[in-house]
NUTOR-9459 format. One record per residue (C-alpha): residue number from 0; residue in three letters; z, y, x. Coordinates in pm, whole numbers, plus 50000, padded with zeros to 5 digits. Last residue first. Example, Ala and Ser with C-alpha at 12.3 -4.5 7.8 and 13.67 -1.06 7.14 Angstrom:
2
    i   aa     zz     yy     xx
    1  SER  50714  49894  51367
    0  ALA  50780  49550  51230
END
This chain:
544
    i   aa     zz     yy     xx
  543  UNK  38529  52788  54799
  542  UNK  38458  52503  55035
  541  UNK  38190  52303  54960
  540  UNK  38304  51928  55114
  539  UNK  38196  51720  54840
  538  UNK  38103  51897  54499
  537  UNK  37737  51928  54448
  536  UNK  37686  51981  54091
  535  UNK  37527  51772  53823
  534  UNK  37662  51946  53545
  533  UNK  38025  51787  53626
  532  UNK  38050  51671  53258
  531  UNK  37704  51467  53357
  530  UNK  37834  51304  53640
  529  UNK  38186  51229  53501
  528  UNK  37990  51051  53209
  527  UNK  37771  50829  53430
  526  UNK  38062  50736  53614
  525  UNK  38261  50636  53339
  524  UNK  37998  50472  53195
  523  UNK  37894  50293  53505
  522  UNK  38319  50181  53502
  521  UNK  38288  50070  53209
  520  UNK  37985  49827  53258
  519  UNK  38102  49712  53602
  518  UNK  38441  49626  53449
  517  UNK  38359  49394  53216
  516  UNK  38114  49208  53492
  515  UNK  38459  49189  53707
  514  UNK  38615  49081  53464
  513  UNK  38384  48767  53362
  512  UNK  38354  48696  53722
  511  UNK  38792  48710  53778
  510  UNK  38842  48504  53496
  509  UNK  38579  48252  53552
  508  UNK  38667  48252  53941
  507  UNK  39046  48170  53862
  506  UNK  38983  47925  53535
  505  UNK  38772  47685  53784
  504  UNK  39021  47751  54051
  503  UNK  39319  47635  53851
  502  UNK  39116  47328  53732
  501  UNK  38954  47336  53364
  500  UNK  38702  47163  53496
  499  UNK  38708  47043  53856
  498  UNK  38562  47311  54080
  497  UNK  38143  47353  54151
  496  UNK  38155  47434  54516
  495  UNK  37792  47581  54458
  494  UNK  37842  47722  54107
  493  UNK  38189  47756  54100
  492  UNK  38199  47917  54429
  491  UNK  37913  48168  54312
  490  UNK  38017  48269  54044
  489  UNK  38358  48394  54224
  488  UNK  38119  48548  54471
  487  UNK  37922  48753  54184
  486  UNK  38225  48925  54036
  485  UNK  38422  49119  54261
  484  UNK  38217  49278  54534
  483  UNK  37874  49237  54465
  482  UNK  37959  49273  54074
  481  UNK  38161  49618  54165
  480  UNK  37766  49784  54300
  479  UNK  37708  49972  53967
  478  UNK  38051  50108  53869
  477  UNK  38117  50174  54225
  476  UNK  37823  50385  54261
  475  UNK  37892  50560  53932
  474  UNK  38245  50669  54033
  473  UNK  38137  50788  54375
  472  UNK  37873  50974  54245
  471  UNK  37975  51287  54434
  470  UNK  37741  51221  54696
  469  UNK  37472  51124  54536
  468  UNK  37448  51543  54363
  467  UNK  37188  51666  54582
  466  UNK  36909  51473  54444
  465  UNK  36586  51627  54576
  464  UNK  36734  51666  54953
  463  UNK  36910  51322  54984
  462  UNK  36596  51157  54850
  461  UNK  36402  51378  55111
  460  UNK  36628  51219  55387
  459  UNK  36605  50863  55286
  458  UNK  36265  50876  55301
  457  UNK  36328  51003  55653
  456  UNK  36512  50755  55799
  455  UNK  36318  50481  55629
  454  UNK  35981  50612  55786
  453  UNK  36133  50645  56110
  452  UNK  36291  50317  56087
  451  UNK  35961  50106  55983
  450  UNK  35778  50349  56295
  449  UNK  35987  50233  56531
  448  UNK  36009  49846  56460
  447  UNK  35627  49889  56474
  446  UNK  35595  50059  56785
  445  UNK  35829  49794  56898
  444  UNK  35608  49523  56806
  443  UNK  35738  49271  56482
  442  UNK  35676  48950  56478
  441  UNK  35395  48737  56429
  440  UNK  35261  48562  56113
  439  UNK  35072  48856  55956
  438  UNK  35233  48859  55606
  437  UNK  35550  48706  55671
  436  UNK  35610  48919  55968
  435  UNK  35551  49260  55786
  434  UNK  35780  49145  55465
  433  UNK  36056  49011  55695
  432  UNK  36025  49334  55909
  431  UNK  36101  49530  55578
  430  UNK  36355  49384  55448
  429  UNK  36547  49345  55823
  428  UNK  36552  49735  55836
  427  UNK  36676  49727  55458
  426  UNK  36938  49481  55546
  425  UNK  36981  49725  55889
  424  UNK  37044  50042  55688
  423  UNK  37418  49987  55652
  422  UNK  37496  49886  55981
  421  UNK  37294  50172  56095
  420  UNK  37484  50473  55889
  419  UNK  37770  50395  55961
  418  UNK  37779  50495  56313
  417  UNK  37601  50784  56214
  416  UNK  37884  50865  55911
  415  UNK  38159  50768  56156
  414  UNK  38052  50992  56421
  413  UNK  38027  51302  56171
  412  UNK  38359  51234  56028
  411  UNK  38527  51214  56409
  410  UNK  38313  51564  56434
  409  UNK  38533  51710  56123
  408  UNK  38854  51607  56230
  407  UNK  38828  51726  56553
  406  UNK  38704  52079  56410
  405  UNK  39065  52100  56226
  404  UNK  39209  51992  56514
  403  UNK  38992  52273  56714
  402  UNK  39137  52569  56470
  401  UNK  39459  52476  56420
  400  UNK  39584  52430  56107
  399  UNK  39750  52723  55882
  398  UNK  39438  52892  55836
  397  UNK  39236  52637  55683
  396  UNK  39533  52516  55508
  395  UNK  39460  52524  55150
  394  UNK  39046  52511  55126
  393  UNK  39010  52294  55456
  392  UNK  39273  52010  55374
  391  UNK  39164  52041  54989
  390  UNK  38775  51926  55107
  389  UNK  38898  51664  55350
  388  UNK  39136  51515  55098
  387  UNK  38853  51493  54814
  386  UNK  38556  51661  54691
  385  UNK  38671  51647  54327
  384  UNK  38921  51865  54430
  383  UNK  39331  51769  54450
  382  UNK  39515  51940  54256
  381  UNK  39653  51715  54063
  380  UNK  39920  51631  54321
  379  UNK  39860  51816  54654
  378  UNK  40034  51658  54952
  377  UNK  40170  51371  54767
  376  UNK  39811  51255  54651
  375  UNK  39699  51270  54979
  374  UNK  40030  51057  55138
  373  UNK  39935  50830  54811
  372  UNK  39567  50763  54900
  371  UNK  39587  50816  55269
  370  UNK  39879  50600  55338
  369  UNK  39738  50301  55130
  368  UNK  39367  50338  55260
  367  UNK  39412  50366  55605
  366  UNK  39663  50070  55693
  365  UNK  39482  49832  55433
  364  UNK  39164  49904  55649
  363  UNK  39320  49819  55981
  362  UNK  39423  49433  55733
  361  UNK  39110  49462  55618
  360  UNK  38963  49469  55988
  359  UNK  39214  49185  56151
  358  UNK  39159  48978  55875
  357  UNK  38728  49000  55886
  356  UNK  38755  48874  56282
  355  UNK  38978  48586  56216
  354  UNK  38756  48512  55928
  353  UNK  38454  48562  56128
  352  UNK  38567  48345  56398
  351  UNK  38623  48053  56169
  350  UNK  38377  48089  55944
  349  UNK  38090  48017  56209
  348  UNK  38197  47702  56268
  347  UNK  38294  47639  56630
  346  UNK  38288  47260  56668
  345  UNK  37999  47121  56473
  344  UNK  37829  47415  56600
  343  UNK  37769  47791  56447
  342  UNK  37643  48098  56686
  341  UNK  37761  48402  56507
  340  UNK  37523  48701  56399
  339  UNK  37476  48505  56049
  338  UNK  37787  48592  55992
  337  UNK  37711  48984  55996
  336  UNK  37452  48954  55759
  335  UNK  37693  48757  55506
  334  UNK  37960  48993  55495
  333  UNK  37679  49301  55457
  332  UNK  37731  49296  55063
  331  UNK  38075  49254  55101
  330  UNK  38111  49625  55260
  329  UNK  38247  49806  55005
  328  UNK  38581  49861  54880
  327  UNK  38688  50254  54845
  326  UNK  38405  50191  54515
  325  UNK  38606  49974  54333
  324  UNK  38863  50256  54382
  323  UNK  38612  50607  54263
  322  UNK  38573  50363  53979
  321  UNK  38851  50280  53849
  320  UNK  38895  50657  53894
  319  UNK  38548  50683  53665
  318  UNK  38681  50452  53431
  317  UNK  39041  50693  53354
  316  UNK  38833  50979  53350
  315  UNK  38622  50833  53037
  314  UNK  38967  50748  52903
  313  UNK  39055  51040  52900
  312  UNK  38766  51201  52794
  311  UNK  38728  50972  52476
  310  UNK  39111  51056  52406
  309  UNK  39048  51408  52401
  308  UNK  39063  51740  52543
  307  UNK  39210  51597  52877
  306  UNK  39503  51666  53093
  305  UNK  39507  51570  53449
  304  UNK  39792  51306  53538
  303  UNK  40130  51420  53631
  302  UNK  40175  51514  53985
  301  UNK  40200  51885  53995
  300  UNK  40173  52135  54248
  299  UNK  40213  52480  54167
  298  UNK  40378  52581  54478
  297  UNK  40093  52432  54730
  296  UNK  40240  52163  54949
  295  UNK  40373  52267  55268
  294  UNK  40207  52158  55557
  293  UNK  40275  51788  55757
  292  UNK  40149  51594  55435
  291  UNK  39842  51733  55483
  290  UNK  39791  51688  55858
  289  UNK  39877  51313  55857
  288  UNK  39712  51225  55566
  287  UNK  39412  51372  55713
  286  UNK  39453  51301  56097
  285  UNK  39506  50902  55955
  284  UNK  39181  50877  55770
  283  UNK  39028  51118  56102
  282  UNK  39126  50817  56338
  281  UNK  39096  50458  56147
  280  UNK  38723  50623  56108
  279  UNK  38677  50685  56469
  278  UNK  38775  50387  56610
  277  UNK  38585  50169  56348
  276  UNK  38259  50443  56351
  275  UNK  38273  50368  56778
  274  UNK  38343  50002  56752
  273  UNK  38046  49973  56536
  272  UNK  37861  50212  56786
  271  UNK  37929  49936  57026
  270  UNK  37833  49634  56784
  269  UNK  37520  49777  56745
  268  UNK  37319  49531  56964
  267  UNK  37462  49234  56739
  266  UNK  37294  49385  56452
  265  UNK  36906  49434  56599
  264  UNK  36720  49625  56805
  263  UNK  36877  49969  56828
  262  UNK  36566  50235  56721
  261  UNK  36842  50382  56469
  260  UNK  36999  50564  56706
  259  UNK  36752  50771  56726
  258  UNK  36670  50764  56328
  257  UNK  37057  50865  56281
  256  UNK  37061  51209  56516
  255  UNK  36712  51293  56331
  254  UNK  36874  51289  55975
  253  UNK  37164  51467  56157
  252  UNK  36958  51750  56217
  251  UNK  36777  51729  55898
  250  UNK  37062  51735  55680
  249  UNK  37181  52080  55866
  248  UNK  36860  52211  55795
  247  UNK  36883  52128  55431
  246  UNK  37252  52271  55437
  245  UNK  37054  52587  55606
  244  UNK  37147  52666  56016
  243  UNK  37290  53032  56051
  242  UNK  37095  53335  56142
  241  UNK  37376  53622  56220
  240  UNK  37693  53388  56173
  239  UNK  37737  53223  56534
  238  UNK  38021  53479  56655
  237  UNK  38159  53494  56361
  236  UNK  38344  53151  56363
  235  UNK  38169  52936  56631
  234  UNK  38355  52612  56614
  233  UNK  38471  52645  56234
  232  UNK  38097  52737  56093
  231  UNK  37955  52429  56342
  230  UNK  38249  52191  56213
  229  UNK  38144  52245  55848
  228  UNK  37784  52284  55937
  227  UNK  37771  51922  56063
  226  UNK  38026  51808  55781
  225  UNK  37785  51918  55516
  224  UNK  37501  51692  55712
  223  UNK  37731  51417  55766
  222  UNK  37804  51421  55381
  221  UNK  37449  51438  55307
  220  UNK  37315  51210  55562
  219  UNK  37575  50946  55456
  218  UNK  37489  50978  55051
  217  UNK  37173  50883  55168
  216  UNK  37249  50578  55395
  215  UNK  37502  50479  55093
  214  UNK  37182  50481  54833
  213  UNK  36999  50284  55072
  212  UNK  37243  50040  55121
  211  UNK  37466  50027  54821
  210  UNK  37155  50067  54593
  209  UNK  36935  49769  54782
  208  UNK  37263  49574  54689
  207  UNK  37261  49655  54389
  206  UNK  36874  49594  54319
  205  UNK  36883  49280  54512
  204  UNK  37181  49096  54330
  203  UNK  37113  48985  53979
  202  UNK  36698  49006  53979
  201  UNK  36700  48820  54290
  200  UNK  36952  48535  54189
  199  UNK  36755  48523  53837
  198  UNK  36439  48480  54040
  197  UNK  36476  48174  54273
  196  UNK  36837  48015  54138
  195  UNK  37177  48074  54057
  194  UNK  37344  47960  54313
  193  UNK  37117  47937  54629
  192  UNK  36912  48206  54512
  191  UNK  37288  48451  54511
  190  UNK  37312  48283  54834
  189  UNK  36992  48416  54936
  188  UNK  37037  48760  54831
  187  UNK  37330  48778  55024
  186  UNK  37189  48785  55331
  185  UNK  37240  48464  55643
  184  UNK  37274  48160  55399
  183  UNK  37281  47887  55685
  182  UNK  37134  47518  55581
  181  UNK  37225  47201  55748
  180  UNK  37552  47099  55516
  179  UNK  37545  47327  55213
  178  UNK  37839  47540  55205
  177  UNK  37728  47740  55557
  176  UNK  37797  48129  55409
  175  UNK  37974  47983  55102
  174  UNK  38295  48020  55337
  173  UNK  38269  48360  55437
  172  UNK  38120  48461  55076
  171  UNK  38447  48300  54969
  170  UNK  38660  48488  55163
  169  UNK  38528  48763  55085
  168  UNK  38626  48744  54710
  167  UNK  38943  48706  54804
  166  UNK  39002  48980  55015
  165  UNK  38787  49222  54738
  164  UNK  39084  49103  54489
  163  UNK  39296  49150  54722
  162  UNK  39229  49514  54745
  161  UNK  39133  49574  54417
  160  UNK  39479  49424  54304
  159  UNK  39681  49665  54547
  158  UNK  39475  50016  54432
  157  UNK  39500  49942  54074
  156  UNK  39886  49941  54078
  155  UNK  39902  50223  54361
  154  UNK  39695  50453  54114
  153  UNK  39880  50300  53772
  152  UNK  40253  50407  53942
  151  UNK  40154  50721  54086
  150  UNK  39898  50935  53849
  149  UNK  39530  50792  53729
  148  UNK  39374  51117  53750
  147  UNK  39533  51276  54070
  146  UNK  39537  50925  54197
  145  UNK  39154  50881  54174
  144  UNK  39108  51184  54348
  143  UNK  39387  51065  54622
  142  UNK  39091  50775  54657
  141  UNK  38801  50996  54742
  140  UNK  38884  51020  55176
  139  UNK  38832  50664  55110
  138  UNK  38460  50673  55030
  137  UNK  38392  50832  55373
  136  UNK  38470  50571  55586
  135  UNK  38605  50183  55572
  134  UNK  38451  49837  55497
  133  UNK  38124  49858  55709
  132  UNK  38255  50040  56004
  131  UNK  38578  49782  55991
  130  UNK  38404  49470  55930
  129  UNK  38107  49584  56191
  128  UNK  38430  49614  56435
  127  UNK  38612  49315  56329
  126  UNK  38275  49086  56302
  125  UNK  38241  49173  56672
  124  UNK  38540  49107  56797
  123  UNK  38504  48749  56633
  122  UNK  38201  48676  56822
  121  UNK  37854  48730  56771
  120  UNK  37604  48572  56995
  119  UNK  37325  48468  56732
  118  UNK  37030  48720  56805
  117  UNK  36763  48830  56616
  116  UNK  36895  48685  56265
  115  UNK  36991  49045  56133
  114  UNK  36716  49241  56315
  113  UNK  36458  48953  56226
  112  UNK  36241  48764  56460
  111  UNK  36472  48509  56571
  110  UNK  36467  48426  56133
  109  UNK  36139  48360  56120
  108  UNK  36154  48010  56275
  107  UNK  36366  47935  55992
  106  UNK  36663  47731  56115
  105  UNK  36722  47383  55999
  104  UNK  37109  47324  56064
  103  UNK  37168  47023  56212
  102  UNK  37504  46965  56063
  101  UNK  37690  46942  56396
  100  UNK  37454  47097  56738
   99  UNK  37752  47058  56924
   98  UNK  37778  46610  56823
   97  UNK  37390  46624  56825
   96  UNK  37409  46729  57210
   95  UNK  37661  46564  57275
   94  UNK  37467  46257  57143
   93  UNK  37154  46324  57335
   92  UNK  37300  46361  57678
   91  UNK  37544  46057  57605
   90  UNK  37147  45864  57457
   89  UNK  37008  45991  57786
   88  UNK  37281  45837  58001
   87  UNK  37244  45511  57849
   86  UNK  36861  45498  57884
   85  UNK  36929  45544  58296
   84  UNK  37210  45287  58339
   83  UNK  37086  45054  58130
   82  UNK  37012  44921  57743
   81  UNK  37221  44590  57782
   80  UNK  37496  44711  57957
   79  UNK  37529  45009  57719
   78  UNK  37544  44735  57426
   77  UNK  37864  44516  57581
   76  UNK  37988  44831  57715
   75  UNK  38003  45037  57394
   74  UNK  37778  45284  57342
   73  UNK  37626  45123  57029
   72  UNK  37990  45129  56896
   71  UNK  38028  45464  57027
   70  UNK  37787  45585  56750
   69  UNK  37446  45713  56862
   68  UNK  37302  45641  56482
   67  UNK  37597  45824  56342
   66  UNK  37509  46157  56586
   65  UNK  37202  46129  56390
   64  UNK  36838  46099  56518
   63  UNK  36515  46232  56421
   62  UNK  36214  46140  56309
   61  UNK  35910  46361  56293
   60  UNK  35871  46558  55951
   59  UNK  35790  46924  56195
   58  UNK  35556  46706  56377
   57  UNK  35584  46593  56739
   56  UNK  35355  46685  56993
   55  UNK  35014  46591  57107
   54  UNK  34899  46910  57215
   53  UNK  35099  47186  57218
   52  UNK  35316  47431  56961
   51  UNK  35043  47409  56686
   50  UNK  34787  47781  56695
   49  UNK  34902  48107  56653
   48  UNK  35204  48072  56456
   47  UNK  35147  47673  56288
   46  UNK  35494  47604  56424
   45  UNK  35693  47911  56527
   44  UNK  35833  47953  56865
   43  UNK  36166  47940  56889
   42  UNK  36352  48295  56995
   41  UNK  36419  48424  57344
   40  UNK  36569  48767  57279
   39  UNK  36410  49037  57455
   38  UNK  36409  49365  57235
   37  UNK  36053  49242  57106
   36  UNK  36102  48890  57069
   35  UNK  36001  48604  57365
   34  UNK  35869  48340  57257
   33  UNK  35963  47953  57330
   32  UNK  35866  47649  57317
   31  UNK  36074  47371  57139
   30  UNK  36167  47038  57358
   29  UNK  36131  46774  57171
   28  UNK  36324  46537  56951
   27  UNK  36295  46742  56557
   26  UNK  36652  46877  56630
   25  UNK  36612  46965  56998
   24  UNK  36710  46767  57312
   23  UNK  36808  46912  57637
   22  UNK  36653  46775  57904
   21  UNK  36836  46677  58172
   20  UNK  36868  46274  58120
   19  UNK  36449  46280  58155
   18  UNK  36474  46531  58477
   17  UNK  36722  46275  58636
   16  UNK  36465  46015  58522
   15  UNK  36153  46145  58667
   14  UNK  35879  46291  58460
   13  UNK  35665  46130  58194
   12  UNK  35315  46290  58317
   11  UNK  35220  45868  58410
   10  UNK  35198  46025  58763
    9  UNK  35548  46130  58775
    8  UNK  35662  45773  58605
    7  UNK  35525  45574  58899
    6  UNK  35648  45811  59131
    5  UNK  36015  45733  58981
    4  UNK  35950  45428  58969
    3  UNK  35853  45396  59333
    2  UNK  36166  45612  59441
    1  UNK  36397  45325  59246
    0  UNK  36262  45052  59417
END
């Protein structure tokens, strides 16, 4: 009886019924075809890409069921009895199903063809290492500048509320990441839509967070450029002096070393070089404290703050160290991107395992600023240069280090500032593919994935060469990138969580937006001031 069914239902095209209870179900019912991406990743096909999915099938508004509707009071044995063996097992199959799936998130077919959104099997390790590449490098070896002008007790006071101030504010972009039940917020950009709408979201977050992308890829070719020659001049001494690499040269080189790496698919397939600018920055912050506070500090030392010829340029120095700290703090605007890496269920939430993974990495990055700010500081007071602890570790004990841990030091910078230097340029990476595959409907080849990153890699190159001076803009960079870190989440959580007025968290997020806006403005000024008192010169890592 059973074997004639099962023919009868073969040649009625409906399959049998162990291959009915098999098949997986899919949001919308039906089983979604699939493509397959350009590095490989199976991704759903898009409706309406190409020509509809197949003949006959359901429609994107088709009905679909709940996990309430497959409740086990319809499962119960009175019911199930009813229904059958067979239809019984299908509606288990389909309810587990619903039950992993959770919130039936609508995903954008787009998205699997996106570096970001490529693929979704993240884990917590991974959001510790792109936490810890993202969140830690060359901006801390600046902080014992900001000491040197703000002096012990206000440098370590400022340093301990920006960093859990940042903590907090990440921990709401971690949780605003799937607020709305069925709908994922994978870039930053969209949240800010989500809260404060279409256009005034994208006019309040995409240029700064454009700026800390591209303008940190630049700044990262420059310092990893200096550093190149740096470690090359203390290598070869002499012996390599009779036709020596250019600075521009130098840029060049590792302008090419960063667009070959740079032809790695998507974010979860840099996790490894991740790991590699994690390991390597926890390494060279701690050689550098370590090694200065290990020589003897230069006789005229002193540790009171840096006199000024005014008030107005003391307190202009006093923003641009504010500064120089907001700006030790980045990586929030990448937060969401690396979420979005994370498979999310009803079950495993996506929060969860990126908040393990994002504690682990501040709490590594805690470790590396603390003792490098105030061991740096200690080492050489107020006389610390502008180009920070790297820059007065080779000027006053050049000769008093040895040669190849002083070289060590300098390559560990280098691999940090590649490794960085993809995690930061994938948003703009993922910009540009969403703009190509929106417009033709298809995603992206490989030539065309290669050419995108070429093109970026070297744009960001010439920017690097006809504005010299990014690099020591550390002030001005945190003055205009602070509301990405500090302000604009706490907006957002009263906007989309929307607190009880007048509630402890209501009054929290107001306080903490409104100063962190207050603060952005100073501290540009600040910036913008220190920039223009410097004349414009390059200061990081020129030895005298």
């Amino acid at each position: 009886m059973r074997e004639a069914k099962e023919e009868e239902m073969e040649e009625r095209g409906m399959g049998t019924e162990s291959e009915l209870v098999s098949i997986p179900a899919t949001p919308h019912g039906v089983s979604t075809p699939e493509t397959m991406s350009p590095s490989g990743q199976r991704s759903p096909r898009r409706h309406g890409a190409g020509g509809s999915v197949a003949a006959g099938s359901y429609s994107a508004k088709s009905w679909t069921p709940t996990p309430a509707m497959i409740s086990p009071r319809f499962l119960s044995p009175s019911i199930s009895s009813a229904v059958g063996t067979p239809m019984k097992r299908v509606l288990v199959n389909l309810r587990g199903y619903l039950e992993e799936v959770g919130h039936l998130t609508k995903l954008n077919p787009q998205d699997a063809w996106l570096p970001i959104t490529e693929s979704r099997n993240g884990n917590a390790h991974y959001a510790a290492f792109h936490n810890l590449n993202a969140g830690i490098g060359f901006q801390a070896l600046l902080l014992p500048v900001a000491f040197a002008l703000l002096g012990w007790s206000w440098g370590i006071i400022v340093l301990t509320i920006a960093y859990f101030w940042q903590l907090y504010t990440l921990w709401i972009l971690v949780k605003l990441h799937e607020a709305v039940p069925g709908r994922r917020y994978n870039r930053y950009v969209e949240l800010a839509q989500a809260a404060f709408g279409e256009k005034l979201g994208v006019w309040l977050t995409l240029f700064p967070t454009v700026y800390l992308s591209a303008g940190t890829a630049t700044a990262l070719i420059l310092i990893g450029g200096e550093t190149m020659k740096l470690f090359f001049q203390i290598v070869c001494g002499t012996l390599c002096s009779s036709n020596p690499l250019s600075t521009v040269e130098w840029y060049l080189v590792f302008t090419i070393l960063c667009i070959v790496l740079s032809q790695l698919p998507n974010l979860n397939s840099i996790a490894g070089l991740s790991l590699v600018g994690a390991v390597t920055a926890i390494t060279y912050t701690t050689m550098a404290w370590v090694l200065s506070v290990s020589q003897e500090r230069p006789p005229s030392i002193s540790y009171q703050p840096l006199p000024s010829s005014s008030f107005g340029s003391a307190a202009f120095l006093i923003l641009n160290a504010f500064g120089i700290i907001a700006f030790a703090f980045r990586g929030h605007n990448l937060a969401l991107e690396i979420q979005a890496t994370m498979p999310s269920t009803f079950k495993h939430p996506a929060h969860v395992s990126m908040w393990r993974g994002a504690k682990v990495a501040y709490l590594l990055i805690a470790m590396c600023l603390f003792p490098i700010a105030i061991g740096g500081f200690w080492a050489y007071g107020n006389l610390m240069p502008q180009g920070g602890i790297l820059n007065a570790l080779y000027i006053f004990h050049s000769h008093d280090i040895p040669r190849g841990l002083l070289a060590t030091t300098f390559l560990l910078v280098v691999f940090n500032c590649l490794s960085s230097f993809q995690i930061y340029s994938m948003p703009v990476f993922d910009s540009f593919e969403a703009g190509y595959t929106s417009r033709t409907n298809r995603p992206c080849s490989i030539w065309v994935r290669s050419g995108f990153r070429v093109f970026y890699g070297f744009i960001s190159f010439f920017i690097g060469v006809a504005l010299p001076f990014l690099s020591s803009l550390a002030g001005l960079l945190g003055g205009l990138t602070l509301p990405v870190t500090f302000a604009y989440p706490c907006f957002m959580w009263i906007r989309i969580k929307k607190p009880q007025r007048f509630s402890f968290s209501w009054y929290l997020n107001w306080s903490l937006g409104l100063l962190g806006i207050a603060f952005s403005v100073c501290f540009s000024i600040g910036g913008v001031w220190s920039m223009v008192n410097s004349g414009l010169k390059l200061k990081f890592f020129k030895p005298n």
